[in-house]
Every structure is written in structure tokens, then in C-alpha cells.
C-alpha positions in Angstrom: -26.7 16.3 -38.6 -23.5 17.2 -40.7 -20.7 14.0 -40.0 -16.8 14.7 -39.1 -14.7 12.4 -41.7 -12.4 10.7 -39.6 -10.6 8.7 -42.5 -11.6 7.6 -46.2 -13.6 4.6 -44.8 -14.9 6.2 -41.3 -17.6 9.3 -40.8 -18.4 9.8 -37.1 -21.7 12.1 -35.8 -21.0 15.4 -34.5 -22.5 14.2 -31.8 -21.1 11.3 -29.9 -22.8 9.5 -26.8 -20.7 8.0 -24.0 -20.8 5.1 -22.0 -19.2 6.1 -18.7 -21.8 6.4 -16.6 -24.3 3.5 -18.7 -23.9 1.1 -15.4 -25.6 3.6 -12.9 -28.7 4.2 -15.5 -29.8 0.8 -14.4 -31.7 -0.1 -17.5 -32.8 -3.1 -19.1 -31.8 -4.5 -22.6 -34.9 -2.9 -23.9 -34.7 0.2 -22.4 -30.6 0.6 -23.4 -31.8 -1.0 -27.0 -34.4 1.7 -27.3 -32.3 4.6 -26.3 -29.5 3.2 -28.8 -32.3 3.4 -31.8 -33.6 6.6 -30.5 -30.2 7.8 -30.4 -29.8 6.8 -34.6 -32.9 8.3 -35.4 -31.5 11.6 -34.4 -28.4 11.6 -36.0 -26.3 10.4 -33.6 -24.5 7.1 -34.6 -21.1 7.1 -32.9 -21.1 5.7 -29.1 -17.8 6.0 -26.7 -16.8 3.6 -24.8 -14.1 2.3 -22.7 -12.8 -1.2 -21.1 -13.1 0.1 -17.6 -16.3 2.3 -17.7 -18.7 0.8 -14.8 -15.6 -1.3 -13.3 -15.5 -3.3 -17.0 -19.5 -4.3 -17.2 -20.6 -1.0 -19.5 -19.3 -2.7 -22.9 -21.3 -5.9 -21.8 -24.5 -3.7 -21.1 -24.3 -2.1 -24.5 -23.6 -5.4 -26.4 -26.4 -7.2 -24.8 -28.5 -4.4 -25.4 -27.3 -4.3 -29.3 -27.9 -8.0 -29.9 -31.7 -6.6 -29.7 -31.0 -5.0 -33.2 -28.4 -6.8 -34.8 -28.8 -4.5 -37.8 -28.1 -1.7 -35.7 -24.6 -2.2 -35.4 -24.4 -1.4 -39.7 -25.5 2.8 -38.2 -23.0 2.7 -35.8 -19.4 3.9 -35.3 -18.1 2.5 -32.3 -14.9 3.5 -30.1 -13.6 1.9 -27.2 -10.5 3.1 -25.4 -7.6 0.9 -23.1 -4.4 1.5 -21.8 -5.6 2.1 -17.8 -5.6 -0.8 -15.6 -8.2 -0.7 -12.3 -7.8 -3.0 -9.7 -10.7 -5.1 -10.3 -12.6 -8.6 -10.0 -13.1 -9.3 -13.2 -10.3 -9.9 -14.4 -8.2 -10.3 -11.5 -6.0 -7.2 -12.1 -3.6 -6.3 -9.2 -3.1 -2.1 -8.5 -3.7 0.8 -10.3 -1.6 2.0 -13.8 -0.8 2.4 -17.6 -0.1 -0.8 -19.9 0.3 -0.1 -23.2 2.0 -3.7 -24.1 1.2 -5.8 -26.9 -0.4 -8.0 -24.6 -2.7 -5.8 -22.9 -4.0 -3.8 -26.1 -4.6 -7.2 -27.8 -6.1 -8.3 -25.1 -8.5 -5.7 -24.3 -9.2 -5.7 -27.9 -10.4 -9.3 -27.8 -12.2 -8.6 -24.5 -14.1 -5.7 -26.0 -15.3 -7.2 -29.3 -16.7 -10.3 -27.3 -18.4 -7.9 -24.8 -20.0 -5.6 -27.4 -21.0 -8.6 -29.7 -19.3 -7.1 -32.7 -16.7 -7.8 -35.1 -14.2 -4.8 -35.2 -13.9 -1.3 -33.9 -14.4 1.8 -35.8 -11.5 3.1 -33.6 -9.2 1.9 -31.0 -7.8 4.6 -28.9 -4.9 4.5 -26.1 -7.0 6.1 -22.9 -3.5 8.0 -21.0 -0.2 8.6 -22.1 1.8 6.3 -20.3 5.6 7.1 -19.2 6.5 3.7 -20.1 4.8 4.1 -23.6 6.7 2.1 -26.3 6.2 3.7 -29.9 7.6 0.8 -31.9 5.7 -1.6 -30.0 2.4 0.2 -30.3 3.1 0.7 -34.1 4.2 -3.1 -34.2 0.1 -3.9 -32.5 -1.9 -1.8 -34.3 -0.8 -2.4 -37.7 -1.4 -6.2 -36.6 -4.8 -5.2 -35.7 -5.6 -3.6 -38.6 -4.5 -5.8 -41.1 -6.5 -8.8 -38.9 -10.1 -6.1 -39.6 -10.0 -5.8 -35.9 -9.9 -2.0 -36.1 -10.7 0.3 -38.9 -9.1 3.2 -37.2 -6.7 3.9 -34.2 -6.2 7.3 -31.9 -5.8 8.6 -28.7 -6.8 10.0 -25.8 -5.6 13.1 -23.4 -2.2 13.6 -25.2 -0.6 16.5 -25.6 1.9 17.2 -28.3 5.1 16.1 -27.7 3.3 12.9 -26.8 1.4 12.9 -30.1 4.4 13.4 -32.4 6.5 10.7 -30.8 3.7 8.3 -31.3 2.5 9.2 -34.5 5.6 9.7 -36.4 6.4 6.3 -35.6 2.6 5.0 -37.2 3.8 6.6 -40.3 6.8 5.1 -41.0 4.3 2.2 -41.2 2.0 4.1 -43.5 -0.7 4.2 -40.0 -1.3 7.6 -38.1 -3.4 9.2 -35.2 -6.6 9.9 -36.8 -8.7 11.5 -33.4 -7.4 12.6 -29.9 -10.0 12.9 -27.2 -9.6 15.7 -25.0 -11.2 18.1 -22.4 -12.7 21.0 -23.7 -15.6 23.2 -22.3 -16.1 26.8 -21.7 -14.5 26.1 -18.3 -11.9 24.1 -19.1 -10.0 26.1 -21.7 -6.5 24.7 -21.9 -6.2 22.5 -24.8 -7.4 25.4 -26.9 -4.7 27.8 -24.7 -1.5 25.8 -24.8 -1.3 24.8 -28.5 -2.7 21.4 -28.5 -5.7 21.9 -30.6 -3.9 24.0 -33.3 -1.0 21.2 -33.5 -4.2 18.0 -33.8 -5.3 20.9 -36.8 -1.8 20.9 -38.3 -2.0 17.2 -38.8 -5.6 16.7 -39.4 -6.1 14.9 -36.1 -9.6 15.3 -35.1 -11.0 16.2 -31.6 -13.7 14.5 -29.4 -14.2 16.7 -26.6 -15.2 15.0 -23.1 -16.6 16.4 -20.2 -18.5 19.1 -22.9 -20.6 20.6 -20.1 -17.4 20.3 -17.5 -19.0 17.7 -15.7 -21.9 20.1 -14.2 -19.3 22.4 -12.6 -20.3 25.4 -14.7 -24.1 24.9 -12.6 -22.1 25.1 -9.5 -23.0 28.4 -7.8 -20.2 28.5 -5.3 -17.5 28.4 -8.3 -16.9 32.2 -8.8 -15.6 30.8 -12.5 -18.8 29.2 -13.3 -20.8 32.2 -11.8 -19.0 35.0 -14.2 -19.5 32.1 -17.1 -22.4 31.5 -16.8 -23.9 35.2 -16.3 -22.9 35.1 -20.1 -23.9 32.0 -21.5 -27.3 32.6 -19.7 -28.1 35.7 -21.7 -26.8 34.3 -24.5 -29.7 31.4 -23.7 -32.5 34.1 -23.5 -31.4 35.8 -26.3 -31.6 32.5 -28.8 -34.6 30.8 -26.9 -32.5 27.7 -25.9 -31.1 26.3 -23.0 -27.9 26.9 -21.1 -26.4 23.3 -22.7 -27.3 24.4 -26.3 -25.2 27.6 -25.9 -22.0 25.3 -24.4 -21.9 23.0 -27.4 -22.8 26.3 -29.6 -19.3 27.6 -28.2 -17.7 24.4 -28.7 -19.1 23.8 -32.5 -18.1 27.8 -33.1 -14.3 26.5 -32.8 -12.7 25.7 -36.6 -11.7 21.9 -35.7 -15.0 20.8 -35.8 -15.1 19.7 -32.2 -17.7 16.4 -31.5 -18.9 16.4 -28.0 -19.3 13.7 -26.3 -22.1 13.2 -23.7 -22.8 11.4 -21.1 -26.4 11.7 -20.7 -29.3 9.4 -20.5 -32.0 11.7 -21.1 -32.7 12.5 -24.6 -34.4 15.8 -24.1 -30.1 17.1 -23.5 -29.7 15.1 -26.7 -32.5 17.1 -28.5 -31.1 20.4 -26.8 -27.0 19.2 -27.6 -28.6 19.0 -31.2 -30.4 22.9 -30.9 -26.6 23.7 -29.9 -25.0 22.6 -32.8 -27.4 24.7 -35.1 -26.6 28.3 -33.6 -24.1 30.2 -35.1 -22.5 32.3 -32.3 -21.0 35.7 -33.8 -17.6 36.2 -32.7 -17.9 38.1 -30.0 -20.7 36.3 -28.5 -18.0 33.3 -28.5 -15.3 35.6 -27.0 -17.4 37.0 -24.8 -17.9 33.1 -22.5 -14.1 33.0 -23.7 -13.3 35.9 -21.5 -15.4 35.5 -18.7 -13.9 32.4 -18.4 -10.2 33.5 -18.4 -11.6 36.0 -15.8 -10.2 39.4 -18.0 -10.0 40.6 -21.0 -7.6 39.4 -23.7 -5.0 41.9 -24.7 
């Protein structure tokens, strides 16, 4: 599986696994440590996480199931997210909102290491924008981070682009920048590639994870007279190259010139297998603007 270079020291998998939903699989070490390893084997070596997936217990899950191959961690590239705050138990959090402080990204930094077992991130990333987002404080943390070998990389997550420049013009002036921005993207969702986002991440080499690749299932939803006029398409498009409906989504995602890396949420590695068919179709061009415009729901002018 071809790699997307993130920076001169960091390659991630075109593929990238999630952790959201690792809590409700309700496995064991061993069964978490043997999809990890199974995960490798195929090609897929960068895993997603963030410090709130499963009300803050998926990091522990996946660094308890790591300590089961400490080598492991030498494949991987590993992400982690903060910035949201969830009312929770844990850590004795109070309401519901954005904290980008020093405190809190150092903090969830420290928390997240000691959960997953591991020594640095490959990439921090802030999860929201936040309205009370301070540039120079941000700058001031994540340069301390990375000079400490805490973080080998820093992004974000759902910005847009006013968002992104104010941000990242600050990082340079440190000689630091916005090396990934995660963002929704599927056939269904089409916006980031609509309003400009994803040519402006281009512009500035910013590369793009796409969550919710699949749209969260809502293309399978038969009631949606979107998903019903999508996926008339996509399903002849299945047919036609002997796959299934998934492999034609991330076909249509991998067709777009960023280089987009999915990331999934499943458990079941028979979609991994099928995400990895996906990536080796070549849509033509109409093919891909032919999902494009049943999506849009008419033609393009």
C-alpha cells in the first residue's frame, strides 16, 4: 500500500484505522492485539485516536492491547486528537466545551502517552476549532512539545480556512506548521471539496484524513432519497468492477488529487480487505463525476 508523506520524518498509510467506536467491540487484549498485527500485515500502520473516544477509556484499550507487542509500536504512526471537553468521571470534568489552553493540551498529552504506553505521538491534532482559540498560545505549546520529543508532528481537525491560516501562519513564524487536517468527506458529504477547503489544505501542502469515509452508513439508508440516487450509481459501478459498494466509496475518494486517507472505523477486517480493493481501482472521470452528480442531485453546469 503506497504511504502519504506527512513530513520529512513521518509517512502515514493510506489507510488509517479509528478508534471511536474500539470500546463497544468489547474485546480482549488479545483479540485488540491481534487485530492491531493483522491490521500491519496489510499495510495499514497509522491508527486514530482521540482523548474522549469511548468516554476517555479507548486510548487505555489500545495501549494495553499494544503492550502485547511492544515492538509493534516501531510499525505504527499514531494520532490522537484534544481540544473537546465531555463531562465525565474520569477526570472529573464539569460541562461540555472547547479548551485549547496550555494546560489542557499539555495535559491531555501526558494523559494520552501514559494511556497508550508510548513515548511520543506521531501527530497531535486540535479536535474543533474553538472561538476562544489562542494562536500564540497554541504556537507557544506545541513548539514546547516538540522540542520535549513529545510529538513528531502537529495538525488539526474540522477547520476550515480562515481558521487554518490564522493558526498556521502563527506556527510559522516559529518555523512549525499544520501538516494534516481531518475532515468529512464521502460521496454524501461533499462540502469540503465544494467550498474551497480542500484546494486551500492543497495550496499549502496540508494533507487530508477523511472521517466518516462511508458517511457513517447513511448512504445504506433507503429512506434518504440522497443516498438512494447515490447509490443507484455506485452500485453499478460495484457490478461493473466485481467489488463491493465500500471499495467503489473509497475508489471515489482516492480518485481526488490530495491523496485523501480514509479513516475507518470498522472492526471487521473483511471492510479492511475490501477499503484496500478500493484503493486499487482507478475510476475514469466520469465514473467519478457521475456519484459526484447524483449526489449534488443535477447536473453540473
Amino acid at each position: 500500500m503506497e504511504s502519504v508523506q506527512i513530513n520529512k520524518h513521518i509517512s502515514y498509510s493510506r489507510l488509517i484505522q479509528g478508534f471511536w467506536r474500539a470500546k463497544d467491540w468489547q474485546w480482549t487484549d488479545q483479540q485488540l492485539n491481534y487485530y492491531l498485527n493483522s491490521l500491519v500485515e496489510r499495510g495499514v500502520t497509522t491508527m486514530d485516536h482521540a482523548d474522549i473516544y469511548g468516554g476517555y477509556h479507548c486510548e487505555t484499550l489500545f495501549g494495553n492491547a499494544l503492550k502485547l507487542s511492544p515492538n509493534l509500536r516501531n510499525e505504527l504512526q499514531i494520532i490522537t486528537k484534544c481540544g473537546i471537553i465531555l463531562p465525565s468521571t474520569p477526570y472529573h470534568e464539569r460541562g461540555h466545551r472547547y479548551d485549547h489552553s496550555a494546560q489542557h493540551i499539555r495535559q491531555s498529552v501526558e494523559r494520552s502517552l501514559s494511556n497508550m504506553n508510548i513515548e511520543y505521538l506521531d501527530s497531535l491534532l486540535l479536535h474543533r476549532p474553538s472561538p476562544l482559540m489562542d494562536p500564540e498560545e497554541i504556537t507557544e505549546t506545541v513548539k514546547a512539545l516538540v522540542f520535549e520529543g513529545k510529538i513528531k508532528s502537529f495538525g488539526v481537525s474540522n477547520f476550515d480556512n480562515e481558521q487554518f491560516d490564522l493558526l498556521n501562519k502563527r506556527l510559522m513564524s516559529e518555523q512549525l506548521h499544520i501538516t494534516s487536517n481531518q475532515l468529512e468527506i464521502s460521496p454524501y458529504h461533499l462540502e469540503t471539496i465544494d467550498n474551497g477547503v480542500l484546494s486551500h489544505m492543497m495550496k499549502d501542502d496540508v494533507k487530508i484524513m477523511a472521517w466518516s469515509p462511508l458517511a457513517g452508513g447513511k448512504l445504506f439508508d433507503e429512506k434518504d432519497e440522497k443516498s438512494r440516487r447515490i447509490m443507484k450509481v455506485i452500485s453499478s459501478l460495484a457490478v461493473k468492477y466485481d467489488v463491493s459498494h465500500s471499495s467503489i466509496m473509497i475508489a471515489w475518494l482516492s480518485k481526488l488529487p490530495a491523496k485523501i486517507m480514509p479513516v475507518l472505523g470498522t472492526h471487521r477486517l473483511e471492510r479492511i480487505d475490501e477499503a484496500i480493493s478500493g484503493l486499487n481501482i482507478e475510476l475514469t472521470q466520469q465514473e467519478w463525476f457521475d456519484v459526484y452528480t447524483a449526489s449534488l442531485g443535477h447536473d453540473i453546469k
